[in-house]
N, C-alpha and C positions, 0 to 999 in steps of 0.2 A: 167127729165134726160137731164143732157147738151149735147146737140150734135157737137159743138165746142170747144174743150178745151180751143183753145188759144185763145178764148172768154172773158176769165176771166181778170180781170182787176186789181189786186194786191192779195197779200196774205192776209190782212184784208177782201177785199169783198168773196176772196175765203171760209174764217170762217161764215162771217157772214151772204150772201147771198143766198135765199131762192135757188136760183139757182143750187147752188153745191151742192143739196142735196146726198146723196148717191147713187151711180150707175155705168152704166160701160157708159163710156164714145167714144161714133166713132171718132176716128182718120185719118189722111191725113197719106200719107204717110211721114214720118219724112225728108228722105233722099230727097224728095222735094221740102224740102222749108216749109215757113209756111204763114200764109196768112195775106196781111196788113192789119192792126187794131191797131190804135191809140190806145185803152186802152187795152192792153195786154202784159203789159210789164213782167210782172212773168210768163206768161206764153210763151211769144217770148223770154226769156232766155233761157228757159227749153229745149224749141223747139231748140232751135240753137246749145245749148250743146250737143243735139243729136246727129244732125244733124255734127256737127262737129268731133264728135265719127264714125258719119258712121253707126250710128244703125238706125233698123225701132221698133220704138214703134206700137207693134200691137194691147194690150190691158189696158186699165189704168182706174180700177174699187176702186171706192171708197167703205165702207161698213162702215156698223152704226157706228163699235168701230173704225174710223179713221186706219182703216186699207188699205193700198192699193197694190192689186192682180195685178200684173204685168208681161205683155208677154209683149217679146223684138225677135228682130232678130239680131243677128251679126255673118256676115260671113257664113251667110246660116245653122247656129245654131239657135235654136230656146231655146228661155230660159222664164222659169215660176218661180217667188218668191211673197215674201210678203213683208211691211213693212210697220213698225207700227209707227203710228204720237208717241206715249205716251210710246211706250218699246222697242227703236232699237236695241235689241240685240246685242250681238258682239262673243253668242256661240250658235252652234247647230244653223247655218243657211241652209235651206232646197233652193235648185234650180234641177227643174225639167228638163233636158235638151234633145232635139231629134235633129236628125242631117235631116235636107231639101231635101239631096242627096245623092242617094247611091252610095260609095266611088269606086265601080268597083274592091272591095275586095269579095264583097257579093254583093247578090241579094234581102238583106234584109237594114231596116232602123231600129235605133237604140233610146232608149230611156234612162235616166237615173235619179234617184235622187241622188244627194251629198247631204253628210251634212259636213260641217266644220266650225268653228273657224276664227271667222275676224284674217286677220292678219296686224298691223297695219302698218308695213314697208311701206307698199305700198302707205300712206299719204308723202311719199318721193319722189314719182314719180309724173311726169308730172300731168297737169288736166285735158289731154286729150291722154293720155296713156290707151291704150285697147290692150288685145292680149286675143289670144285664140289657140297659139300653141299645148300646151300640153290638152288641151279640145279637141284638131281636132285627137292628137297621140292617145287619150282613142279612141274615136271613131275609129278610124282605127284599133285598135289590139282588139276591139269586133268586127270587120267585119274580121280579122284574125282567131280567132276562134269564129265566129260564129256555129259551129255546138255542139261546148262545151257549149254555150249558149241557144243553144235551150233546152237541157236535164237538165240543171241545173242554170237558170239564177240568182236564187234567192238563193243561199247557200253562204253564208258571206266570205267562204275560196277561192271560184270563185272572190267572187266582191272583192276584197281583194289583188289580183292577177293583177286585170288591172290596182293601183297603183301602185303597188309597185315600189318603186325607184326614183317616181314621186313625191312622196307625197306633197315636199315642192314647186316645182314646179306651181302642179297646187292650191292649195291653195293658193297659191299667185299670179295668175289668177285671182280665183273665187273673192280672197278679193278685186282684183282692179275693176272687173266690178260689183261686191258690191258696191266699193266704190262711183263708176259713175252713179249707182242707187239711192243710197246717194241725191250726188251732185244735182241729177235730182230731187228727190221729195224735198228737202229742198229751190230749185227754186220756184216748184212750192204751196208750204204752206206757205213760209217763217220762219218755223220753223226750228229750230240748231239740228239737230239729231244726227252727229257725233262724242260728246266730248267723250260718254266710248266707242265709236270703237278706241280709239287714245292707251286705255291699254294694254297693252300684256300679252297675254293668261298666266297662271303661269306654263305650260307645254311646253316642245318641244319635245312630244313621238308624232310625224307625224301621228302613226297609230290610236290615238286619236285624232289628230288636224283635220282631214279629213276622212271620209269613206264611201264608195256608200252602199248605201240602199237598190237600186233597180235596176236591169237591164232588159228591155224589149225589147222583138225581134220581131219589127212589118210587121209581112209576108204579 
């Protein structure tokens, strides 16, 4: 198990070396810096993109099928996805998201999966463009009615309701800090994972482009 990521030394040795075998990897804190080392230049990119975003990477696990489990923090959001070296999708992306602090609407914290639709506008924006406005407004209007959420958190016409109106909004959120997860593992394998997130979806029925799955109310 590597216990340095930014150990690694290009995207070739990251393939081919016994080292990067599959696992979860301990990380530093991002937002601190990363540590000097002459041969880590894939991964002192990776690191500095972060780091430049203002996120903390808290978890970054490899698995057999080149797949990598990925927990992040930004802005006291805490966010959980996947992404795959060999099939980047660019529909029916899953992010499992919980909020760090209870907002003083409630006395409860909040948990969520989305699923949405890359959307590719957002390769028009800056490379270190990140918001999470309309992700922090969901969280707030489930600490609004939280008490509707306790009795019924998982009924589609509930989770259906804390979009509404948002849809395109935050879909175009979620696809930018998609995007920067991108950005981030294509640093660090050296592989182009981006070219079919660049299509656009053949739909613009919002309530298909985006829709919560799940809502949990962690007492």
């Amino acid at each position: 198990m590597l216990k340095k990521i930014e150990n690694i030394a290009s995207p070739t040795e990251f393939k081919n070396n016994t080292r990067f075998a599959p696992g979860v990897y301990s990380l530093p804190n991002i937002s601190g810096g990363i540590s000097n080392s002459s041969d880590s230049l894939s991964f002192s990119s990776a690191f500095r993109y972060l780091s430049q975003l203002k996120w903390q990477l808290k978890s970054f696990e490899q698995t057999e099928a080149d797949v990598f489990n990925i927990e992040f923090l930004v802005d006291n959001l805490f966010f959980v996805t996947k992404v795959s070296i060999n099939n980047s999708k660019s529909t029916d992306i899953n992010y499992k998201i919980s909020d760090q602090k209870i907002t003083g609407l409630s006395d409860h914290k909040y948990q969520t999966i989305i699923s949405f639709d890359f959307d590719p506008e957002v390769y028009s924006q800056p490379a270190f463009a990140s918001s999470v406005e309309y992700i922090k407004k969901l969280f707030e209007k489930f600490a609004l009615y939280d008490s509707i959420l306790l009795k019924s958190s998982n009924n589609p016409e509930v989770n259906s309701f804390f979009i509404d109106g948002d849809e395109k909004k935050l879909r175009l959120e979620l696809s930018l800090i998609h995007r920067n997860i991108i950005f981030f593992v294509e640093k660090v394998t050296g592989e182009v994972l981006s070219n079919n997130l660049r299509t656009k979806p053949f739909s613009d029925d919002y309530e298909k482009l985006i829709k919560i799955l799940n809502i949990n109310v962690k007492l």
